[in-house]
VMD Tcl script that draws the C-alpha trace (Angstrom):
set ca {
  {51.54 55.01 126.83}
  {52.92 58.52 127.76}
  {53.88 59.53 124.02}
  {51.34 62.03 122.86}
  {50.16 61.18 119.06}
  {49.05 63.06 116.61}
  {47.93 61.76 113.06}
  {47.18 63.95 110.14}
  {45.06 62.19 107.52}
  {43.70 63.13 103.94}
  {43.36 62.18 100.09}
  {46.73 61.65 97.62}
  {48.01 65.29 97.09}
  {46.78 67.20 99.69}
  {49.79 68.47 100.88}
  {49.90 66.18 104.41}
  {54.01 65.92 103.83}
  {54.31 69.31 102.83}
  {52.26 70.58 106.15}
  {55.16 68.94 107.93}
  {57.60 70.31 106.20}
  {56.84 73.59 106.96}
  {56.55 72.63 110.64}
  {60.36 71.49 110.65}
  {60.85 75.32 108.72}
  {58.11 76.98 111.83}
  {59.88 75.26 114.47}
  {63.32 77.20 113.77}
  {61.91 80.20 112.60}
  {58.53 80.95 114.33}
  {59.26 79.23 117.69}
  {57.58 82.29 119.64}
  {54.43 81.83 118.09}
  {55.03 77.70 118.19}
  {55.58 78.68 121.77}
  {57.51 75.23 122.40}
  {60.79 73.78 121.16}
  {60.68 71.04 118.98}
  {63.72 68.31 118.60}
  {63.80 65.78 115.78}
  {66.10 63.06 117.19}
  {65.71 60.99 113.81}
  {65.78 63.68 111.23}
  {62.78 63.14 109.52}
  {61.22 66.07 110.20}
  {64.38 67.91 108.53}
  {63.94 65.69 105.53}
  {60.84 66.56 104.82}
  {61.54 70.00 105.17}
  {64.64 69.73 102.01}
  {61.67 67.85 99.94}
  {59.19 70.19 100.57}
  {61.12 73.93 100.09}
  {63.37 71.63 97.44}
  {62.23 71.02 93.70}
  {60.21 67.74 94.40}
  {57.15 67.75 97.02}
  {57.63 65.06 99.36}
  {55.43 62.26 99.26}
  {54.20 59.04 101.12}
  {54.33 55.91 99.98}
  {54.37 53.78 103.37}
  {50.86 53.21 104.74}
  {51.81 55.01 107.87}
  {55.22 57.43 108.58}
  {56.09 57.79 112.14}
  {58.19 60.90 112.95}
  {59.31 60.83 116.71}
  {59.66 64.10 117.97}
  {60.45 65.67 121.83}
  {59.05 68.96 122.36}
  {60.00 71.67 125.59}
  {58.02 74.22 126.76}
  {57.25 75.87 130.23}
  {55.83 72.86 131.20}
  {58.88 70.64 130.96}
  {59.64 67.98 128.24}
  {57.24 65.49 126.00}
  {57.57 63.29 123.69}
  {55.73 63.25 120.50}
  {54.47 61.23 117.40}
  {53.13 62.61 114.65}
  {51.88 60.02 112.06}
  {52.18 60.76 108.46}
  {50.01 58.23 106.14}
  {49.61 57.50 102.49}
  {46.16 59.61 100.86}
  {45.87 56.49 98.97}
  {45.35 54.53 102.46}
  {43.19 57.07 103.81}
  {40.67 57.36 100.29}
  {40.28 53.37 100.99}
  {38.33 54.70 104.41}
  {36.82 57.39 103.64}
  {35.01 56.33 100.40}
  {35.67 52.67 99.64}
  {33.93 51.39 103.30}
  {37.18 49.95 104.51}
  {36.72 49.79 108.53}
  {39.21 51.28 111.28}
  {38.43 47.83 113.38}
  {40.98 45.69 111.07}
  {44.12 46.45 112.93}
  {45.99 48.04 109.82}
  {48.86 50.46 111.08}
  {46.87 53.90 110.00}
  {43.66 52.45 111.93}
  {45.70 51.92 114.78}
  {47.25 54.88 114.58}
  {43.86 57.01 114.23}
  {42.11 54.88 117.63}
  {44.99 55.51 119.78}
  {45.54 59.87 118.32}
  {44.94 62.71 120.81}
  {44.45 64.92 118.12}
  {43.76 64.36 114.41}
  {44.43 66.71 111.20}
  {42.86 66.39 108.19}
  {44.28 68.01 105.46}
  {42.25 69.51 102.22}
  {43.38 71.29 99.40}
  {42.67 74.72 99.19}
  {43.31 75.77 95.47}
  {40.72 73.41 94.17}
  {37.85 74.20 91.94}
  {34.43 75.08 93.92}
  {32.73 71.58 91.93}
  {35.09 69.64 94.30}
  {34.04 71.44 97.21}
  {31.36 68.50 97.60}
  {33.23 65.48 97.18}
  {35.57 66.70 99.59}
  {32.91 67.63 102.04}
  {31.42 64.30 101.72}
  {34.84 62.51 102.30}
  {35.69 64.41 105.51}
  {31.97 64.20 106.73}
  {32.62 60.55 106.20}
  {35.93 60.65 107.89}
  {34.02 62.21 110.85}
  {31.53 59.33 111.33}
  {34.00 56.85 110.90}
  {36.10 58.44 113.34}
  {32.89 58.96 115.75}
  {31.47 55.32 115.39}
  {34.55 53.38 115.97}
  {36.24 55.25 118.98}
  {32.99 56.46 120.38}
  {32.85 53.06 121.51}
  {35.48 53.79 124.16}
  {34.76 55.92 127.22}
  {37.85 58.38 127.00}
  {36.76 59.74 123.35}
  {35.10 62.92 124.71}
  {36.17 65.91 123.54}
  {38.69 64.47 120.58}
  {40.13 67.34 119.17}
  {39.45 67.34 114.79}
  {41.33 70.14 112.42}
  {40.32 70.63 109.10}
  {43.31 72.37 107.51}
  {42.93 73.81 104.00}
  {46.25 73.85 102.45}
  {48.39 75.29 100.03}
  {46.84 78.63 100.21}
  {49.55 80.85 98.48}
  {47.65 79.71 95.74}
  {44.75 81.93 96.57}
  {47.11 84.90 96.71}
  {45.31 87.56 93.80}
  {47.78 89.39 91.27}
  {49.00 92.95 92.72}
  {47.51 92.00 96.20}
  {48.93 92.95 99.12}
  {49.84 90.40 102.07}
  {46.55 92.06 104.38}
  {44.08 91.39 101.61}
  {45.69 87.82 101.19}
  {44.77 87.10 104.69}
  {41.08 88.80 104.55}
  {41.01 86.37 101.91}
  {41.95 83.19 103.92}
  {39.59 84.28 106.82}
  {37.08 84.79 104.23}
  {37.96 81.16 103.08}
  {37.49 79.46 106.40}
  {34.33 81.31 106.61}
  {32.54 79.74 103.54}
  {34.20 76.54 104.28}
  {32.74 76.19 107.71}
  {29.31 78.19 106.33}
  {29.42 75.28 103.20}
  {29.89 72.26 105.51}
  {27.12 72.92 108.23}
  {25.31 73.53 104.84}
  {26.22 69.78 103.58}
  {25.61 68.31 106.84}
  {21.65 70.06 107.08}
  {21.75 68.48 103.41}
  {22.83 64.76 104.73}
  {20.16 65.54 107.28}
  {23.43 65.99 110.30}
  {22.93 67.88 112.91}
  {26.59 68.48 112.58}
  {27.38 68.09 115.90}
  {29.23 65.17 116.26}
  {29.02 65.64 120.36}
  {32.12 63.77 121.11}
  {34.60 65.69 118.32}
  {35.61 68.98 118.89}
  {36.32 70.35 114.88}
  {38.36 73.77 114.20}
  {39.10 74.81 110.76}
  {42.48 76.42 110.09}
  {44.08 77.97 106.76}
  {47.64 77.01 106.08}
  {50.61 78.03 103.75}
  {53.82 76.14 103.23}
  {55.87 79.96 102.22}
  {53.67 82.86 101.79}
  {53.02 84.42 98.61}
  {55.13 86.91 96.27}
  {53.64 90.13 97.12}
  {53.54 93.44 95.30}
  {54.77 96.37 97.73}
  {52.09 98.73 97.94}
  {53.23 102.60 98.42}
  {53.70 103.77 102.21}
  {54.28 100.36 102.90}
  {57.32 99.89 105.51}
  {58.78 97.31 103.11}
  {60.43 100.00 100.11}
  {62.89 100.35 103.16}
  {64.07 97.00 103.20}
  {65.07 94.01 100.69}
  {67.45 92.35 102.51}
  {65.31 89.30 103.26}
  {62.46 89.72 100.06}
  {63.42 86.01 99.44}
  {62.91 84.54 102.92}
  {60.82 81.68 102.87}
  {57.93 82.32 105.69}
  {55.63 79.36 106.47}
  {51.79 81.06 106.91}
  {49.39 79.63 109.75}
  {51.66 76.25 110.67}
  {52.84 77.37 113.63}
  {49.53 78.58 114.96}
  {48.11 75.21 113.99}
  {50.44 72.90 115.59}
  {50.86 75.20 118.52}
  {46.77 74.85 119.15}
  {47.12 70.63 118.04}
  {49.88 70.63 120.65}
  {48.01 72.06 123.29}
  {44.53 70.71 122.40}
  {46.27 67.03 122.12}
  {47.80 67.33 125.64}
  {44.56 68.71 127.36}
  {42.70 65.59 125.80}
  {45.29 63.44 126.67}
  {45.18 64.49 130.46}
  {40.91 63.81 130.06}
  {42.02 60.47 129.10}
  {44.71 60.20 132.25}
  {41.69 61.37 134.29}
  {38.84 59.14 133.51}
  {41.47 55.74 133.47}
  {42.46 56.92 137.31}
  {38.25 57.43 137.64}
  {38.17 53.87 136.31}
  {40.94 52.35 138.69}
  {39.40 53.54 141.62}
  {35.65 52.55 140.50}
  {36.80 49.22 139.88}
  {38.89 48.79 143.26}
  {35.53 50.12 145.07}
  {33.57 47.44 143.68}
  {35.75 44.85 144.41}
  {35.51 45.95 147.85}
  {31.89 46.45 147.83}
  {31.37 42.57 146.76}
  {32.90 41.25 150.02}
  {29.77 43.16 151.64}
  {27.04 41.78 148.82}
  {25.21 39.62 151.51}
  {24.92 43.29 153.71}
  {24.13 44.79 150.63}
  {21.30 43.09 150.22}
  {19.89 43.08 153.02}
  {20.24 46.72 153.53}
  {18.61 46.86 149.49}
  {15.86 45.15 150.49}
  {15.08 47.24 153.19}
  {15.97 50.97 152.20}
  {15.17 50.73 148.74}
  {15.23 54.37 147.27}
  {12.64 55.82 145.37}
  {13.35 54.87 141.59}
  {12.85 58.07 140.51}
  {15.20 59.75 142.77}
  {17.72 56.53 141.82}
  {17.48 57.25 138.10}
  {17.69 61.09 138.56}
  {20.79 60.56 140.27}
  {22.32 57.83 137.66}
  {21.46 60.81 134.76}
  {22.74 62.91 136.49}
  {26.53 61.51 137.29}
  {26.72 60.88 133.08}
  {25.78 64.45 132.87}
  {28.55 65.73 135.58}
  {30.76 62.97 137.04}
  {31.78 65.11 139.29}
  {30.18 68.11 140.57}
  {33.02 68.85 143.45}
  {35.48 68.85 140.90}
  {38.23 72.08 139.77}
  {36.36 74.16 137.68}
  {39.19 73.85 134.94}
  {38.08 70.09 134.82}
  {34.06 70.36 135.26}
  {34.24 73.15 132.52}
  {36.42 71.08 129.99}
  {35.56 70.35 126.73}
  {31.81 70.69 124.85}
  {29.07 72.06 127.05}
  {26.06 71.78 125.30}
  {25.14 68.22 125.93}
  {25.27 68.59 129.56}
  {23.64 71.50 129.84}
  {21.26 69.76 127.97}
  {20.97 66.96 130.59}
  {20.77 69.26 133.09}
  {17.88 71.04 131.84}
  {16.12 67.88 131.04}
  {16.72 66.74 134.86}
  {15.10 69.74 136.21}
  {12.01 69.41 133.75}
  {11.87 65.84 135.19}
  {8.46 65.13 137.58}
  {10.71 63.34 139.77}
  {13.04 66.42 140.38}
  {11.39 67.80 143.09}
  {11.94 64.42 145.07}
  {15.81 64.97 145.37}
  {16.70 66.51 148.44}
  {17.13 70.48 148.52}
  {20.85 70.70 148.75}
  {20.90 68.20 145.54}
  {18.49 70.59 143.91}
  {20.71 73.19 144.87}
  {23.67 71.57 143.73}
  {22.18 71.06 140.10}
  {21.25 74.77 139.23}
  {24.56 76.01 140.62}
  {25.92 73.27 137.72}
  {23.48 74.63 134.90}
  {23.67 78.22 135.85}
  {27.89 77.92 135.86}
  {27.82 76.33 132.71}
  {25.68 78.54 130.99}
  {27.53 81.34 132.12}
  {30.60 80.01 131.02}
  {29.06 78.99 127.67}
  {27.67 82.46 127.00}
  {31.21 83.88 127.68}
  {32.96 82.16 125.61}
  {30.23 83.04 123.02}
  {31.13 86.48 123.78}
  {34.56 85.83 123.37}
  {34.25 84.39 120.19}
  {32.21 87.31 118.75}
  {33.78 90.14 120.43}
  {37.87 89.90 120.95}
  {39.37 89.47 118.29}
  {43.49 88.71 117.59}
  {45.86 92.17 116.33}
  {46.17 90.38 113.21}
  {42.77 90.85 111.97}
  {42.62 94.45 112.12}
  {42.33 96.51 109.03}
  {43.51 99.98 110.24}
  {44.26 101.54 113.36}
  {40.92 102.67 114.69}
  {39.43 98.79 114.03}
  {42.45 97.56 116.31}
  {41.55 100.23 119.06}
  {38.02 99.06 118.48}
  {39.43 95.57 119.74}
  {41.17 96.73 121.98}
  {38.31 98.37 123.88}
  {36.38 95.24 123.02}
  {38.71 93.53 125.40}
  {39.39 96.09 128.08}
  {35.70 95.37 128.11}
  {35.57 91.82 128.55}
  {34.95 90.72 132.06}
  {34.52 87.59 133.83}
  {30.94 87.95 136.31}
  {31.95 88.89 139.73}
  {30.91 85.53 141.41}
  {33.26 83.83 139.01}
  {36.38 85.84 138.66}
  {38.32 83.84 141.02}
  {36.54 80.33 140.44}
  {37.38 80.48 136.92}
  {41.26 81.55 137.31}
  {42.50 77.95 135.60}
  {40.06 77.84 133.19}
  {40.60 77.34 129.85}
  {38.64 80.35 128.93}
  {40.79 82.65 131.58}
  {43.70 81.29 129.93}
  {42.53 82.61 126.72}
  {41.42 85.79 127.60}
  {45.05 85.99 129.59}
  {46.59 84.97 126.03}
  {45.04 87.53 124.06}
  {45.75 90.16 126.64}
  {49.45 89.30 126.14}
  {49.79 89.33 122.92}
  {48.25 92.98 122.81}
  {50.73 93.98 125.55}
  {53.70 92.72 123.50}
  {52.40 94.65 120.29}
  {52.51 97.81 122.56}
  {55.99 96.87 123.44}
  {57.07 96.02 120.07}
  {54.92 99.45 119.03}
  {57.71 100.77 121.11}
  {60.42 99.45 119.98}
  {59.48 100.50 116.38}
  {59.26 104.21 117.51}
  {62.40 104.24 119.55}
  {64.22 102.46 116.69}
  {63.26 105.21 114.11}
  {63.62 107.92 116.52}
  {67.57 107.13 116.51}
  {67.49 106.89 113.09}
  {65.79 110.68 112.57}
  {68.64 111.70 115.50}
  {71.39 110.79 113.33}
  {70.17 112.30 110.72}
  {69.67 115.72 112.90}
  {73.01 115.10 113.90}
  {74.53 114.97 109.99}
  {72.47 117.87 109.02}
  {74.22 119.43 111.88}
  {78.04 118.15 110.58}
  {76.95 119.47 107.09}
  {76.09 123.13 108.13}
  {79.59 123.00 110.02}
  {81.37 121.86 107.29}
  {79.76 124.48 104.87}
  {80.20 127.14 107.10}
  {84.05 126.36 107.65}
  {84.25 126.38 103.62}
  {82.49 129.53 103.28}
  {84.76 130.93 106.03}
  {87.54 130.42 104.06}
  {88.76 127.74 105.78}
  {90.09 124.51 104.06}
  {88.58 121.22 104.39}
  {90.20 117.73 105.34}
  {89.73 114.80 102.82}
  {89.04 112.81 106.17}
  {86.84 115.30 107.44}
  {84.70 115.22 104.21}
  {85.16 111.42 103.61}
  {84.25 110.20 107.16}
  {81.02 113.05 106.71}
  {80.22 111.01 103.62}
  {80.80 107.76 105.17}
  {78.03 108.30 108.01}
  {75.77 109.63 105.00}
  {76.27 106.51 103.00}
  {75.29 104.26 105.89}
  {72.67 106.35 107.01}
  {71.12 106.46 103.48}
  {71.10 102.78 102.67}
  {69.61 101.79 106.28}
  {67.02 98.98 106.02}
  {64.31 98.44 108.29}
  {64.68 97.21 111.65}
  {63.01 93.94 110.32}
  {62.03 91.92 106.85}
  {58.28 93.25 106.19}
  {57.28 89.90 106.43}
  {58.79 88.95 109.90}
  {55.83 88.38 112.56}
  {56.39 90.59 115.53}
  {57.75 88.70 118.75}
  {54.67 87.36 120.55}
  {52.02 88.56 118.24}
  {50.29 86.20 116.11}
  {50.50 86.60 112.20}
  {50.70 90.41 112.73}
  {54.57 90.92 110.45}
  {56.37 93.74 110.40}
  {54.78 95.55 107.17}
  {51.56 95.80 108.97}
  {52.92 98.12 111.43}
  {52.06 100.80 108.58}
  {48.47 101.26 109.75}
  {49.93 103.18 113.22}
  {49.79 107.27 112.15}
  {52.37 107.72 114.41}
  {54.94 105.45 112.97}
  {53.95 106.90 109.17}
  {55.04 110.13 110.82}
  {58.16 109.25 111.54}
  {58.64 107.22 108.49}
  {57.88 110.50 106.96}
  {60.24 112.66 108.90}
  {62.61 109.98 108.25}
  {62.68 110.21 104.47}
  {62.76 114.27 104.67}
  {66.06 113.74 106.48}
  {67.04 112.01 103.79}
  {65.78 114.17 101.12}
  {67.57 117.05 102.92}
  {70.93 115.28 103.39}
  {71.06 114.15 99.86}
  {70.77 118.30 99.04}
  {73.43 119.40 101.53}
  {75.86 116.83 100.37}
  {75.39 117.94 97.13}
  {75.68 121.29 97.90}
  {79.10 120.45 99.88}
  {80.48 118.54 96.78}
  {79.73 122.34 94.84}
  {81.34 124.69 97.45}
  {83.67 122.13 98.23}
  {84.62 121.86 94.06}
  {83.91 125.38 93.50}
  {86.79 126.86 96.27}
  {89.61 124.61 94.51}
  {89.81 122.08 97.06}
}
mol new
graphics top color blue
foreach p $ca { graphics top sphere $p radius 0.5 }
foreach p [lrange $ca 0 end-1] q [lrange $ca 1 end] { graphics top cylinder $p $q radius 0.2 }
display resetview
């Protein structure tokens, strides 16, 4: 099966539909953030997207909705499935004990996903908070029983996606404060559940799902312009409808889905060739024995070794494939093996061989600790100076020496290599914005300079040209009613959820804003000034 699949799953009315909806919107009008093109050869992405930006929400009354998709990137064309299912269906697992093992189309669906999204409403009351922490904890063990059974389930990547969050949009609140209050949101949420879980006495680990929680928005709220804000100098697009967070979620699900998928492509190759070994190996069973009963090893040394390819199947391996997925557990292992007695019965260059393994993957864990704590996106700065801080915070960020090179295809480099961009492409959209209103303040110069010609050839004597003074007023008309390079709410190319209106917290680019307006100020006094002399010397 080379279709990649993706199933999003959750309770009647928590916006599942909707979510993909906005996708179909995100994939036309966010596709530099989606960073992939998306093709719906059936149309039912499109339909979803009339029903959900129409008057009536979609909804889904088939146990499971297929919607084939193809999606292109840099890395050439696949297809895709994402499964749609009825919240009805999915409230039958999660709280009525019905089991994924009886075939149905949605349990299928779930046991053969490379990445699953559950969906939970975000406007609801703080009382429901539990129940829907309880049905998504017992989504999770469900999910964690059944297909950790099979031996590719490592590392399945989970998203719980609040939804509808225009809804938390506060009256007279500004679009920054409306995302401090999503990240604030996702905070609690995640804070809350490990808080259940110690409660259902979890760990919360669930060692074979990888969980990220992401905040979503089918259109972003109504917002009330605050002053300074670049958006008083455009309204051509106030009513553009801007999906919030969708594009960053599908773009990680996409990404996330494929890198499992290519875990699972692994370990079934892993499997071919294990099993073609010991077909081979049977046609020497009578030398086997023999040489068994002879050279026994040490069975210490023989279950050492057996813990320690679970641990790290392959210790020659690219470091892009050894470091994959969760960590923890095998550094765990590893630490166990060398607290074993028997450890120090393994020959020296095995030894060797395992605390090069721990000490990598430490290292690697505590930078991506690092990572997480220290870099953060452009988006989430408040103000100039924070996003400085940041950026300083990544200039920072180094890889240790011994590692710079191993580490190149990591996941983690890749990262890093991510974030860098997307600060480089906010300086180059930074510069863009300047150069953009720096043409604007030169025309203005340039009228204030046709005005002062025009009044000196009137106060000269001289008489004026209806075309001269109509074409003058012409330029000041269009000059005057100039919008903004883009709609406040437009993200910047190749910056992630950092729009237009946010460019407001750079002091230079209030200055010029500034000396922009004063042009404007000024022209609107000589051209009234012109309209007197012109009036006043009878022409």
């Amino acid at each position: 099966m080379n279709t990649l699949q993706i199933v999003l799953f959750g309770l009647p009315s928590a916006g599942k539909s909707s979510l993909l909806g906005a996708l179909s919107l995100a994939a036309q009008s966010q596709s530099d953030t989606l960073q992939v093109k998306l093709e719906d050869p059936t149309g039912k992405l499109s339909e979803l997207q009339k029903a959900t930006y129409g008057s009536r929400p979609p909804e889904t009354k088939d146990e499971v909705v297929s919607l084939p998709l193809r999606m292109k990137g840099d890395d050439g064309e696949v297809e895709l499935t994402i499964f749609d299912c009825d919240g009805r269906v999915a409230e039958a697992y999660v709280s009525q004990g019905r089991s994924l093992s009886d075939r149905a189309p949605l349990a299928q669906a779930l046991l053969g996903a490379d990445a699953v999204v559950f969906a939970a409403d975000a406007s609801v009351p703080e009382n429901r908070l539990e129940i829907d922490f309880k049905h998504f904890h017992q989504f999770l063990t469900l999910l964690e029983q059944t297909r950790g059974l099979n031996t590719d389930f490592a590392g399945l990547p989970v998203f719980l996606v609040l939804t509808k969050c225009d809804l938390l949009a506060e009256a007279n609140a500004g679009f920054s404060q409306w995302v401090e209050t999503l990240e604030e949101k996702k905070r609690q949420v995640g804070q809350h559940f490990r808080e259940f879980l110690a409660r259902q006495g979890d760990s919360g680990g669930f060692g074979e799902i990888e969980m990220r929680i992401h905040a979503t928005a089918v259109k972003r709220p109504g917002f009330v312009l605050q002053p300074g804000e670049l958006a008083k100098s455009s309204h051509r697009h106030a009513n553009k409808v801007i999906p919030y967070g969708v594009a960053e979620l599908f773009r990680q699900a996409l990404a996330e889905a494929t890198e499992f998928r290519e875990d699972r492509r692994l370990s079934t190759h892993q499997l071919f060739f294990t099993t073609m070994a010991l077909i081979t190996l049977v046609s020497f069973l009578g030398f086997l024995a023999f040489w068994m009963a002879t050279t026994q090893p040490d069975p210490g040394v023989k279950r050492l070794e057996e813990a320690l390819r679970q641990a790290v199947p392959n210790l020659n391996a690219p470091p892009q494939d050894r470091l994959r997925g969760s960590l923890d557990a095998r550094i765990h292992q590893l630490r166990h093996l060398q607290d074993d007695p028997d450890f120090p019965k393994l020959s020296s260059s095995r030894r060797e061989e395992i605390r090069q393994a721990l000490a990598e993957m430490e290292a690697y864990r505590q930078l991506q600790q690092q990572l997480q704590l220290s870099v953060k996106l452009p988006y989430l700065a408040k103000d100039e100076a924070e996003l400085k801080g940041f950026q300083t915070a990544l200039t920072e960020f180094r890889f240790p020496e011994s590692y710079t090179e191993t580490w190149k295809e990591t996941r983690l480099a890749k990262r890093v290599e991510t974030i860098r961009q997307e600060y480089a492409d906010l300086d180059r959209n930074l510069a863009d914005e300047k150069a953009w209103l720096q043409g604007r303040i030169r025309e203005g110069k340039d009228l204030i300079i046709q005005a002062n010609k025009l009044d000196n050839k009137i106060l000269a004597g001289e008489k004026l040209s209806a075309n001269e003074f109509n074409a003058w007023n012409h330029d000041l008309s269009r000059f005057l009613t100039q919008p903004g390079r883009m709609h406040p709410d437009q993200n910047l190319s190749g910056v992630s959820k950092f729009i237009y209106e946010s460019f407001s917290m750079f002091q230079p680019i209030r200055a010029l804003h500034k000396d922009w307006e004063g042009l404007k100020r000024d022209l609107r006094s000589a051209q009234a000034k012109l309209e007197k002399r012109k009036n006043g010397s009878g022409e």
